[in-house]
C-alpha positions as CSV (number, residue, x, y, z in Angstrom):
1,X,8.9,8.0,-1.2
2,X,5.8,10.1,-1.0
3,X,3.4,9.5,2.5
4,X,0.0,10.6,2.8
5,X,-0.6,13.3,5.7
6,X,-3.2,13.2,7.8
7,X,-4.2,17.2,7.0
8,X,-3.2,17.0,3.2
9,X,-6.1,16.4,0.6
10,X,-6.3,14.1,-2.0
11,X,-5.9,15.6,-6.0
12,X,-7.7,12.7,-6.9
13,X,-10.8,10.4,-5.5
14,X,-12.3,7.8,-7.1
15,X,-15.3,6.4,-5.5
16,X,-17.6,3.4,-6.3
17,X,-16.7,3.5,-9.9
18,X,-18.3,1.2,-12.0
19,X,-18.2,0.3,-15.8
20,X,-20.6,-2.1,-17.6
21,X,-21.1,-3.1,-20.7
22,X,-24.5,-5.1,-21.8
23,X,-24.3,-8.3,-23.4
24,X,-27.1,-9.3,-25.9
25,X,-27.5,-12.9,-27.1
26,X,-29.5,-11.5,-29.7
27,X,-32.4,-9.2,-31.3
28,X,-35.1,-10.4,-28.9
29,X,-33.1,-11.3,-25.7
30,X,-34.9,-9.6,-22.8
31,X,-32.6,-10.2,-19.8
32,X,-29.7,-8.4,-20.1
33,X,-26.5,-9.8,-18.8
34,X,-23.3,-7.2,-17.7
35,X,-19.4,-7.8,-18.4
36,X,-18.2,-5.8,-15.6
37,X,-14.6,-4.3,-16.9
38,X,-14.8,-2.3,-13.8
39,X,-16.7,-3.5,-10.7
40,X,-17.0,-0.9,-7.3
41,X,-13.2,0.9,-7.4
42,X,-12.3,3.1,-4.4
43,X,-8.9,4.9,-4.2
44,X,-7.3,7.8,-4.0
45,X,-3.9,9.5,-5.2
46,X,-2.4,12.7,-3.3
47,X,-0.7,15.3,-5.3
48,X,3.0,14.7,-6.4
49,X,2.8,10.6,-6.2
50,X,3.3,8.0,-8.4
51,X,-0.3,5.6,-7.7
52,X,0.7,2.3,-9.6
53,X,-2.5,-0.1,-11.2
54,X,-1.3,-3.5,-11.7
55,X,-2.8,-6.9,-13.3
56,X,-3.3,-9.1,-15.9
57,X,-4.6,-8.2,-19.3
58,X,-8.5,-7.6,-19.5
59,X,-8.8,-7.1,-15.4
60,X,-9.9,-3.2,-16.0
61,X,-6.9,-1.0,-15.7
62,X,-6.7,1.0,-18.8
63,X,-10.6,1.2,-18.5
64,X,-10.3,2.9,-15.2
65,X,-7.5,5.6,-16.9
66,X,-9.9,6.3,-19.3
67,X,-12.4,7.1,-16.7
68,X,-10.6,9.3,-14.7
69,X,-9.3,11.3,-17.4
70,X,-12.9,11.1,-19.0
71,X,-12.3,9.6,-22.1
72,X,-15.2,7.2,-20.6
73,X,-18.3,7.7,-18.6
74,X,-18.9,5.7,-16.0
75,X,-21.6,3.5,-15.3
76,X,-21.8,4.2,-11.7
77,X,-19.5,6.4,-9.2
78,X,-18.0,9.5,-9.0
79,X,-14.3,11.0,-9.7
80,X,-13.4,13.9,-7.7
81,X,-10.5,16.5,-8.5
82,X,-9.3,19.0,-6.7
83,X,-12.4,18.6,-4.4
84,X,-14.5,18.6,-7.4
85,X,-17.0,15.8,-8.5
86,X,-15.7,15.9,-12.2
87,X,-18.0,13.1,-13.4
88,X,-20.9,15.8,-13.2
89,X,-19.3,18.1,-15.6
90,X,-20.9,19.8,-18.5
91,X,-19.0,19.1,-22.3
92,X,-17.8,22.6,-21.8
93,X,-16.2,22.3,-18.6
94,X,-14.9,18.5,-19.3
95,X,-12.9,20.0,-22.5
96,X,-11.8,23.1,-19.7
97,X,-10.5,20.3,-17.2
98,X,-8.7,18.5,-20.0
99,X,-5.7,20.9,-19.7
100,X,-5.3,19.2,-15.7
101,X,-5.9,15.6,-16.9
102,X,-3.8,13.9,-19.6
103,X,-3.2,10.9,-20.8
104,X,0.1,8.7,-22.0
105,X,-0.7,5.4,-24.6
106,X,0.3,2.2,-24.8
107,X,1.3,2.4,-28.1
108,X,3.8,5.1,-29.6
109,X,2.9,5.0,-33.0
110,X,-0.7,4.3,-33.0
111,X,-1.1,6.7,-31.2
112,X,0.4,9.6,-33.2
113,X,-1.6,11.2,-36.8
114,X,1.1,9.7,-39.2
115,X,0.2,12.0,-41.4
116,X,0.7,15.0,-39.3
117,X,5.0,16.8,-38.7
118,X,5.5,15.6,-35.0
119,X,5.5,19.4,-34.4
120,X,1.8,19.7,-35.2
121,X,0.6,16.8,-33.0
122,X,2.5,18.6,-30.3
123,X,1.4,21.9,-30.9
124,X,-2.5,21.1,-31.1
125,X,-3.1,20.9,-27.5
126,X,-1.9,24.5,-27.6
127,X,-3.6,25.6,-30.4
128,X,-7.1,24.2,-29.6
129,X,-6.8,26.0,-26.0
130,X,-5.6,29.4,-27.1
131,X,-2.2,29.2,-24.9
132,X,0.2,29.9,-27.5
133,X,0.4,31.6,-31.3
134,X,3.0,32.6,-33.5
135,X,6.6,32.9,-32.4
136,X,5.6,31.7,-28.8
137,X,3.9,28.3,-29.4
138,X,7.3,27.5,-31.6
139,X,9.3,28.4,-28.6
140,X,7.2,26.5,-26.4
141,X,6.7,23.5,-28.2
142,X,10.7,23.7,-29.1
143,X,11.0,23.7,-25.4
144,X,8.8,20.7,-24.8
145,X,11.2,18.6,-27.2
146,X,14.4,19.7,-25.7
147,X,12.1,18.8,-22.0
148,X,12.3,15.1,-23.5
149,X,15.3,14.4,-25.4
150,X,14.0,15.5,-29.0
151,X,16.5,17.4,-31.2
152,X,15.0,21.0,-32.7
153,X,16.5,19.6,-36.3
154,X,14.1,16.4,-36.0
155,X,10.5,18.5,-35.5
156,X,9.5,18.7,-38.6
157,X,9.6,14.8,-39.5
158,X,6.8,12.4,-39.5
159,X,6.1,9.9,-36.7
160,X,7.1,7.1,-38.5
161,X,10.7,8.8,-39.2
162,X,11.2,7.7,-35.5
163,X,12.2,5.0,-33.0
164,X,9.7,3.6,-30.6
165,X,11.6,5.2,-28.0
166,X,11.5,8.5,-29.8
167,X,7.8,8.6,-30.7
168,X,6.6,8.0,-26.3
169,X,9.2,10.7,-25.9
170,X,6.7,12.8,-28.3
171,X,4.1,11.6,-27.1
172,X,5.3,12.8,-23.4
173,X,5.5,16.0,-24.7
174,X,2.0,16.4,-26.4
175,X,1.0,15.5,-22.3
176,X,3.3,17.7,-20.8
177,X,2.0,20.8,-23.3
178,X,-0.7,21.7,-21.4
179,X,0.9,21.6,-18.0
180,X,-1.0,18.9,-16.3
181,X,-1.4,18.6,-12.9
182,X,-2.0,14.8,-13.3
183,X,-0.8,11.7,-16.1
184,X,-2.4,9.0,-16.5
185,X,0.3,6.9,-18.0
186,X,-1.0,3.7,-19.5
187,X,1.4,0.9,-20.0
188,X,3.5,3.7,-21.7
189,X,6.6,1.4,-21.9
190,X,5.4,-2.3,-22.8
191,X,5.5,-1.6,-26.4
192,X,9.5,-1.0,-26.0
193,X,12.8,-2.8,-25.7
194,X,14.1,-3.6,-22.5
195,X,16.5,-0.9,-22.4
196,X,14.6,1.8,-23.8
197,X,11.9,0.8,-20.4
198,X,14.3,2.5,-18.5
199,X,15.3,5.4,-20.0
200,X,11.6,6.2,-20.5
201,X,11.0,5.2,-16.8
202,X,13.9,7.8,-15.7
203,X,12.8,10.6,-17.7
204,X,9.0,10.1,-16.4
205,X,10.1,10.2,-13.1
206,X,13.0,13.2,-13.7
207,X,9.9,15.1,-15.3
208,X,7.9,14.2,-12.0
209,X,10.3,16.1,-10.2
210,X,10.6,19.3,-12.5
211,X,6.9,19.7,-12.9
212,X,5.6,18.5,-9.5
213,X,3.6,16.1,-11.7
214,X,1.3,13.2,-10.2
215,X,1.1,10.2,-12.2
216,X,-1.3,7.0,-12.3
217,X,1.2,4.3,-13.9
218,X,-1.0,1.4,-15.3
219,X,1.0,-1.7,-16.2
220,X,1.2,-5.1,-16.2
221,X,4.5,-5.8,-15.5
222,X,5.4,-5.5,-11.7
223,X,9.0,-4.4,-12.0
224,X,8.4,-1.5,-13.9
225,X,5.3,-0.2,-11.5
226,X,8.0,-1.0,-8.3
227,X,10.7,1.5,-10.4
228,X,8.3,4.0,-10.5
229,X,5.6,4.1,-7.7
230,X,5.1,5.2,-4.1
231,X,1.6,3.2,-3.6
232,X,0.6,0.2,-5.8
233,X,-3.3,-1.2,-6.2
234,X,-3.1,-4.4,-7.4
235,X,-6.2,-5.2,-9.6
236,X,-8.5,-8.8,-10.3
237,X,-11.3,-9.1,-12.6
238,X,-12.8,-5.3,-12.5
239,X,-11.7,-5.2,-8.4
240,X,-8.9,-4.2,-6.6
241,X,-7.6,-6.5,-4.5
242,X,-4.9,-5.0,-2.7
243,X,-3.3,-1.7,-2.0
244,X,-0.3,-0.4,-0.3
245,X,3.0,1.4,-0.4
246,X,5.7,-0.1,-2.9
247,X,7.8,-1.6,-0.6
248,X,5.0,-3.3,2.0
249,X,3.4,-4.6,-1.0
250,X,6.6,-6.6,-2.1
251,X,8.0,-7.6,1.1
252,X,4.2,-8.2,3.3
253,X,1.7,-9.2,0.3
254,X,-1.0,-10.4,1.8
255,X,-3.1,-11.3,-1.3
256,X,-3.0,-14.7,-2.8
257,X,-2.9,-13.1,-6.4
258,X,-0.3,-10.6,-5.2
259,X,2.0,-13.1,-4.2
260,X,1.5,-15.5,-7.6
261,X,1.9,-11.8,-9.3
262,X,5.5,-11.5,-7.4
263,X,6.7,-14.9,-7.6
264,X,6.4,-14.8,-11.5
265,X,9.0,-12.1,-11.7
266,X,12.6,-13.2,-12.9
267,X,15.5,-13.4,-10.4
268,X,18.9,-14.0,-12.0
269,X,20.4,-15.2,-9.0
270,X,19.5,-18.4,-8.4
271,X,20.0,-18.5,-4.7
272,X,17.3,-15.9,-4.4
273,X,14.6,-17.4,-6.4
274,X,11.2,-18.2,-4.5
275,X,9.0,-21.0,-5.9
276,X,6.9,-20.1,-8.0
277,X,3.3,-20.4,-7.5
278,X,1.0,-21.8,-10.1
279,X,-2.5,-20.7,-10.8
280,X,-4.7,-23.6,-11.0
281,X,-6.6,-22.1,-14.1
282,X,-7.0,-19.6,-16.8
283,X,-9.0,-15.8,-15.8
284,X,-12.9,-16.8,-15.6
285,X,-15.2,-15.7,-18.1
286,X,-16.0,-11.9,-17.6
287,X,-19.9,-12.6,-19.2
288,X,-20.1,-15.7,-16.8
289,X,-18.1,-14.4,-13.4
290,X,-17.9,-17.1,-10.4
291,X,-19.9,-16.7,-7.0
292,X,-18.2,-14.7,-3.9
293,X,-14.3,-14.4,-4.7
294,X,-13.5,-14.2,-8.1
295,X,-10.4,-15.7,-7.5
296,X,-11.0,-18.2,-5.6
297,X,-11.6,-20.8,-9.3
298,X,-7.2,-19.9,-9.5
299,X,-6.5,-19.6,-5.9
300,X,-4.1,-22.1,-4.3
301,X,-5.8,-21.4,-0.2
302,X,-9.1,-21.9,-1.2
303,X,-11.6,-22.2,1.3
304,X,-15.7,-22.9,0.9
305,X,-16.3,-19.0,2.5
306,X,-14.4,-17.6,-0.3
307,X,-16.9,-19.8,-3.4
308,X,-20.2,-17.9,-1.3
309,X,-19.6,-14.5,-0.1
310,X,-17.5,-11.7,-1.9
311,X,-14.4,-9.9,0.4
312,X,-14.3,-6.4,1.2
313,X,-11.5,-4.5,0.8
314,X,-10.4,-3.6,4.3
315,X,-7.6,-2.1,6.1
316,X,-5.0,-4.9,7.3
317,X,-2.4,-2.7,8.5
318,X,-1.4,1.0,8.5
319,X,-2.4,2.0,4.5
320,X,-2.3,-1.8,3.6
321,X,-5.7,-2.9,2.5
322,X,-6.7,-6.4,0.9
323,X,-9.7,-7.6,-0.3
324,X,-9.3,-11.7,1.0
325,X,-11.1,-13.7,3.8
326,X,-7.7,-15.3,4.6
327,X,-5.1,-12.8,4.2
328,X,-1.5,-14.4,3.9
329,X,0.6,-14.1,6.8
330,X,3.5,-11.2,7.1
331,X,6.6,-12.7,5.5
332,X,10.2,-11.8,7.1
């Protein structure tokens, strides 16, 4: 697993971000009310790690790739690269930095022109940055297919000629084209069968190690972020609400939502299993959020601080932060 050093540099700082979107009742409404998909984020991911983003649907995770990768512009806050504050780029330079910063979907096929040879999606990135013509961009684009398990006789078929497996394979490839220095992979295997998770999960992480790649892994399935990741924020209602290394997090939670998170995962062996803890209610309504914590309407440790004053996210133990006024205790 990957540790931060004291002298080494982050690749990647996020800081403050925020994203809001304005509500309007109607036409003539004057006071203006915010969903906040993305409420005062502060990270950051050193070069060659996995950084997992975990949480339930709608809590702000993909919104937060699409940030970084700037896809979206952020309300508030800055993203730095490479010492950079990208978020003040120019359209020129944004399209320049794209070659660094790509991006992995959800969904395979959506995702993919299904009208377009599934050589031509992957050659694109080449040919709209003037890398590669001719007799070279075949070879290198050739190369990127035999990189993720793509057979040279299957290049000039459609997307939808494919498995689901197949077309995130492809659509690996189209990120890897431009040599990245960092993937933003966005719950690239949720669309998929169980055993095609892994193989995908295997070859992102084999591909790690070849390129020297860093990746932020979004997903809302803990399992598959623990497979994958070195550090793992665990995200609530536009906040995180807890960070730290893979196996702290599982073994030393220390947020209430962390630890209903964990205990919903299956175990097969029964003399293992933990009870499972409940959450009183469903997520609150993002154009109507609750005072102080925002979990505290779900939260099984409740306590009147937590309805009145919002936590901070604050460092518990070494690297281990959580945003809670009660953190749980260490578990053995």
């Amino acid at each position: 697993m990957k540790m931060e050093s004291v002298d080494e540099k982050p690749l990647l700082e996020v800081k403050d971000i925020k994203k809001y979107y304005p509500i309007k009742k109607n036409l003539f409404s004057i006071n203006k009310k915010y969903v906040k998909a993305v409420d005062g984020l502060n990270f950051t991911v050193m070069k060659g790690e996995t950084f997992g983003i975990v949480g339930e649907s709608g809590c702000g995770k993909s919104t937060i790739g699409q940030i970084i990768t700037q896809h979206l512009d952020p309300t508030e806050g800055e993203i730095w690269f490479e010492g950079e504050n990208i978020s003040k780029f120019s359209d020129k330079k944004i399209r320049e930095n794209r070659k660094n910063l790509q991006f992995i979907f959800q969904d395979p096929f959506s995702s993919l022109n299904p009208r377009k040879k599934v050589f031509d999606i992957v050659s694109e990135p080449l040919i709209v940055h003037n890398l590669a013509k001719g007799n070279e961009l075949r070879k290198q684009v050739l190369d990127l297919f035999e990189t993720v398990g793509i057979s040279e006789h299957q290049v000039d078929r459609y997307p939808h000629e494919f498995s689901g497996g197949q077309r995130q394979r492809i659509g690996i490839a189209r990120a890897l084209a431009l040599k990245p220095k960092l993937i933003v992979c966005d719950e690239p295997v949720s669309a998929l069968d169980v055993s095609i998770q892994a193989q995908i999960l295997n070859l992102l992480k084999d591909l790690q190690k070849k390129f020297q790649l860093t990746y932020i892994f979004i997903a809302h399935g803990l399992p598959s972020v623990y497979h994958i990741s070195d550090r793992i924020a665990v995200m609530y209602f536009g906040k995180i609400v807890e960070i730290a290394s893979r196996d702290d997090l599982f073994s030393k939670m220390k947020h209430p939502y962390t630890e209903a998170l964990l205990s919903a995962i299956p175990i097969s062996n029964p003399r293992l299993r933990k009870k499972r803890v409940l959450l009183s209610e469903e997520m609150p309504n993002p154009a109507n959020p609750p005072t102080g914590c925002a979990f505290h309407t779900r939260c099984p440790y409740v306590q009147p601080l937590c309805k009145e004053i919002t936590p901070s996210l604050i460092m518990q133990d070494s690297n281990h932060f959580v945003a809670c006024h009660y953190p749980l205790e260490m578990k053995d």
